[in-house]
C-alpha positions in Angstrom: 0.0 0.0 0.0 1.2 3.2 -1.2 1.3 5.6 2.1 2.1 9.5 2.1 4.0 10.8 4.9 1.8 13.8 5.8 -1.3 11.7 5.5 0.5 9.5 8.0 1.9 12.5 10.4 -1.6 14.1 10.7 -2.8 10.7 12.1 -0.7 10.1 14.5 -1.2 13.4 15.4 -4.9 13.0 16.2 -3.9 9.9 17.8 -1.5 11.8 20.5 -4.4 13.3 22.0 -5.7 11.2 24.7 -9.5 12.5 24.1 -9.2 12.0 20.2 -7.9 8.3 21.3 -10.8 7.9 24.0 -13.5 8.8 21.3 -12.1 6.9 18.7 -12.1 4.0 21.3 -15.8 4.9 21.8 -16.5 5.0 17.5 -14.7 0.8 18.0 -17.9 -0.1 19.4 -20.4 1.5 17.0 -21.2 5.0 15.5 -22.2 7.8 18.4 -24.1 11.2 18.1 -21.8 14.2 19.3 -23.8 14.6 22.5 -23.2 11.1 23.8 -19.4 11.4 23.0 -18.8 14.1 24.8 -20.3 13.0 28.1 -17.4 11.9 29.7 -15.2 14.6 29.1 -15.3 18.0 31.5 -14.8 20.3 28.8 -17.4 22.5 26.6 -19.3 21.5 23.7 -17.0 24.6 21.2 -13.9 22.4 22.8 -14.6 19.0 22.3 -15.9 20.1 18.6 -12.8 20.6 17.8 -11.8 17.2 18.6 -14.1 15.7 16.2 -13.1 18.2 13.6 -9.3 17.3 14.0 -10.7 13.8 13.9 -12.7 13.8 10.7 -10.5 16.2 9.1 -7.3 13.6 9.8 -9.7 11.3 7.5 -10.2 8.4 11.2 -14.0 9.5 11.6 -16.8 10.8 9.6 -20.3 12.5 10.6 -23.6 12.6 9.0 -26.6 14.7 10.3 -30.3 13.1 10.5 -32.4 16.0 11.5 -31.0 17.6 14.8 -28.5 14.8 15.3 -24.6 14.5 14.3 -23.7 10.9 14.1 -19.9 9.9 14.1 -18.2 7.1 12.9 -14.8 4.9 12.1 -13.4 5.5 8.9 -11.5 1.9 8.2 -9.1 2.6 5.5 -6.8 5.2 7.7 -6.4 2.2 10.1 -5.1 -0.3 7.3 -2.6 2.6 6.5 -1.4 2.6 9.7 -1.4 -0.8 10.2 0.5 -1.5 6.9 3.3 1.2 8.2 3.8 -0.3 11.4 4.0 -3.6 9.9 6.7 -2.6 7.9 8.4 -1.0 10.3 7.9 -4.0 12.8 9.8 -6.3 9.9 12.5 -3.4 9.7 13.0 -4.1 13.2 13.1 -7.3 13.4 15.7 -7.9 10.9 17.7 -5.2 12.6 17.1 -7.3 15.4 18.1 -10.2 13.9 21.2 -9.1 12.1 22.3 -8.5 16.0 21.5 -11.6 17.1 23.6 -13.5 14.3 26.6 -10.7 15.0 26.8 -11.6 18.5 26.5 -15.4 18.0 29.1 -15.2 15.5 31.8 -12.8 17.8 30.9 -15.7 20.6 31.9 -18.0 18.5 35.2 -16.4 17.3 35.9 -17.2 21.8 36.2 -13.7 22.8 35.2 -10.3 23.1 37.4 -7.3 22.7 37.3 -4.3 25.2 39.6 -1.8 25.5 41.0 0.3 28.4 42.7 3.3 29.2 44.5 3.6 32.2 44.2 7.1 33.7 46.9 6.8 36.5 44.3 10.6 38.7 41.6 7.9 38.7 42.9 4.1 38.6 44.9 1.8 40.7 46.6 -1.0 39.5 48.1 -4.5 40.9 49.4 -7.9 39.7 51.2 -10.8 40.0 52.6 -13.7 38.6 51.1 -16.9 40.4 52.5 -20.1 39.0 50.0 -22.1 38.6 47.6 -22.5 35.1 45.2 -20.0 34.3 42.3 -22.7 34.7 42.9 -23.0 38.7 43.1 -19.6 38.9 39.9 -19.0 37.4 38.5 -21.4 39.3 39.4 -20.3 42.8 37.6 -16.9 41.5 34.4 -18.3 40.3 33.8 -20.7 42.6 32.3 -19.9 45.5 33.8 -21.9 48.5 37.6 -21.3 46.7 36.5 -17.5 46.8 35.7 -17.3 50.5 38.7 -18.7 51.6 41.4 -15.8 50.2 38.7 -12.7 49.6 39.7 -11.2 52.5 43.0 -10.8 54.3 43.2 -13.4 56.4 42.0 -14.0 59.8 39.1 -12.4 58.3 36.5 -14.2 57.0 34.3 -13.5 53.8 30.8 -14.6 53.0 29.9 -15.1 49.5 26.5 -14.3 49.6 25.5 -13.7 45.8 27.6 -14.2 42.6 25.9 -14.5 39.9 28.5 -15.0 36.9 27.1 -13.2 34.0 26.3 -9.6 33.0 23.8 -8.1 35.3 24.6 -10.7 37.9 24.8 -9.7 41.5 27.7 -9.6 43.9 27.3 -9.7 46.7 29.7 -10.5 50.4 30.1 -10.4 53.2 32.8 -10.5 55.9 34.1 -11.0 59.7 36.7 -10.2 61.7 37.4 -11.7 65.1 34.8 -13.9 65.1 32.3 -11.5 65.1 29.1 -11.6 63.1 29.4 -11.2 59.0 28.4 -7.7 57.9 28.4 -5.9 54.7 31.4 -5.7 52.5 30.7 -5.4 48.8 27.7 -4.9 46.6 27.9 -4.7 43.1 27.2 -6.2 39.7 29.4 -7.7 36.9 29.4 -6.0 33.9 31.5 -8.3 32.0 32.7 -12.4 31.9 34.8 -13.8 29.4 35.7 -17.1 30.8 39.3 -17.6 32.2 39.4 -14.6 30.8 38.0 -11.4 32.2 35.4 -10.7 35.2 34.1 -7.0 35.3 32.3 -5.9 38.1 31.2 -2.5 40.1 29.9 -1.1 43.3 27.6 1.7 40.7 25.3 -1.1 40.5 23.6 -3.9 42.1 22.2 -6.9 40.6 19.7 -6.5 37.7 21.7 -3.3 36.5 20.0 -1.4 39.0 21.8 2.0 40.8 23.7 1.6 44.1 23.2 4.7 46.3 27.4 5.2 47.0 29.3 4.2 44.0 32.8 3.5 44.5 34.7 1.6 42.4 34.5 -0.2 38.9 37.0 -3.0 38.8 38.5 -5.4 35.8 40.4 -8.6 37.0 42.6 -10.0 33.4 44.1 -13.8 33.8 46.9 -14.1 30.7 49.0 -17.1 29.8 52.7 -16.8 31.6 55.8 -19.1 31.0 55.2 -19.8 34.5 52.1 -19.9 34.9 49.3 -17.2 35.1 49.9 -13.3 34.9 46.7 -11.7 37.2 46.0 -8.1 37.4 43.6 -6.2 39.1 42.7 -2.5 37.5 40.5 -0.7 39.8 38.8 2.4 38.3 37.5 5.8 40.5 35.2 8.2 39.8 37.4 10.7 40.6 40.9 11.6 42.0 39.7 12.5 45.9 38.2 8.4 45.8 41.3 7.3 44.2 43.7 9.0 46.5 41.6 7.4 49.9 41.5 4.2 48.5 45.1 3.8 48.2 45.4 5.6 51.7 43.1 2.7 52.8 45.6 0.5 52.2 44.8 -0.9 48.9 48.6 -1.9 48.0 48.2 -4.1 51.1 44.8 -5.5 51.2 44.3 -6.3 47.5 48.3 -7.5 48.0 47.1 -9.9 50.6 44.5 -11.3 49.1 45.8 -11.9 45.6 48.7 -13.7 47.9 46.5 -15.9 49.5 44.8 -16.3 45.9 48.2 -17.5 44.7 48.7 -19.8 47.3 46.0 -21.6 46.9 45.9 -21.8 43.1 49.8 -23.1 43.2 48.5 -25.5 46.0 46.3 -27.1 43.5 49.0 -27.0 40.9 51.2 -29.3 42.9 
């Protein structure tokens, strides 16, 4: 069907009005006279005229008089013409739609995605290792759950793993305790990113479900490569700006993260024996 663009602008422009849409849902049930449409709205009879006149001048209605009474009713072919349009644009879509599908498919199947990253030395802090053992038991004692817990946190402390759900959008979530005390909060966030044995992304901005975090901290990007002796491990951790930067490291990030990723090591080369 062969459809104009400004017959096609001037109906959708009746249809943005939500009284010309609440008449015309009226006219789906059967023609009207004037009077009974305009019942239901609070508005004068010179008003809601006007309405009609859009209506029938759009080409969606028409009126015919029998004596004292105006009569409106649907016009169908307007309808077809949108409906034609929006089918056309609906199979657009979907083969945009599908063209994405098939590109991600096929960039899966090539084994990895690309991302790349600038290091901005006001914002990010940076630390890594060598741990000699394969990049498969390193991965490992990230991703699963009961290796996690046991070198998270810089030892006697304890961690929690309460959440961690590996995939974009997933939640992370732990917890931890010191002295023996009860577990409290320690991180919540979301990964952003998993390329297996690869790559885990994750942030504080967010909590699971891409949803906003009320205090956001820290974006973080943990990279396992292939070393002659074994696996190289890095952890870049990005800051909104320099002030959260500068109190991290002041927290003792050198330290903590250097724990951990020690105790990390261990274990990893532990299994490697």
């Amino acid at each position: 069907m062969e459809q104009h663009p400004e017959q096609l602008s001037g109906i959708f422009q009746a249809l943005a009005d939500p009284t010309r849409r609440a008449v015309l849902g009226r006219l789906g049930k059967g023609p009207a006279s004037i009077s009974d449409l305009a019942k239901p709205f609070d508005m004068a009879l010179p008003s809601f005229m006007k309405h009609i006149q859009f209506l029938e001048g759009s080409g969606l209605i028409q009126t015919h008089k029998e004596g004292r009474v105006r009569t409106c009713s649907i016009e169908k072919k307007p309808f077809a013409t949108i409906e034609s349009w929006l089918s056309a644009q609906r199979a657009l879509w979907e083969s945009r739609t599908d063209r994405l599908e098939q590109f991600v498919i096929n960039a899966l199947k090539k084994g990895k995605t690309t991302m790349s990253l600038t290091k901005n030395p006001d914002l990010d802090l940076t630390i890594s290792r060598i741990i000699k053992a394969p990049r498969s038991l390193v991965w490992s004692a990230w991703t699963d759950r009961e290796s996690f817990e046991q070198w998270w946190m810089p030892a006697p402390a304890k961690c929690k793993v309460v959440e961690m759900d590996l995939r974009p959008g997933g939640a992370f979530t732990t917890q931890m305790s010191e002295k023996g005390g009860d577990f409290v909060p320690h991180l919540s966030g979301c990964f952003l990113d998993i390329v297996d044995g690869e790559r885990l992304v994750f942030t504080n901005a967010l909590l699971g479900g891409w949803r906003p975090a009320e205090q956001p901290f820290m974006t973080a990007i943990i990279t396992l490569k292939d070393h002659p002796t074994g696996t190289e491990y890095a952890a870049h951790v990005m800051h909104k700006s320099n002030a959260d930067r500068k109190m991290h490291e002041e927290m003792g990030f050198f330290d903590g993260w250097g724990t951990c990723i020690e105790q990390l090591a261990r274990l990893a080369e532990k299994r490697a024996r």
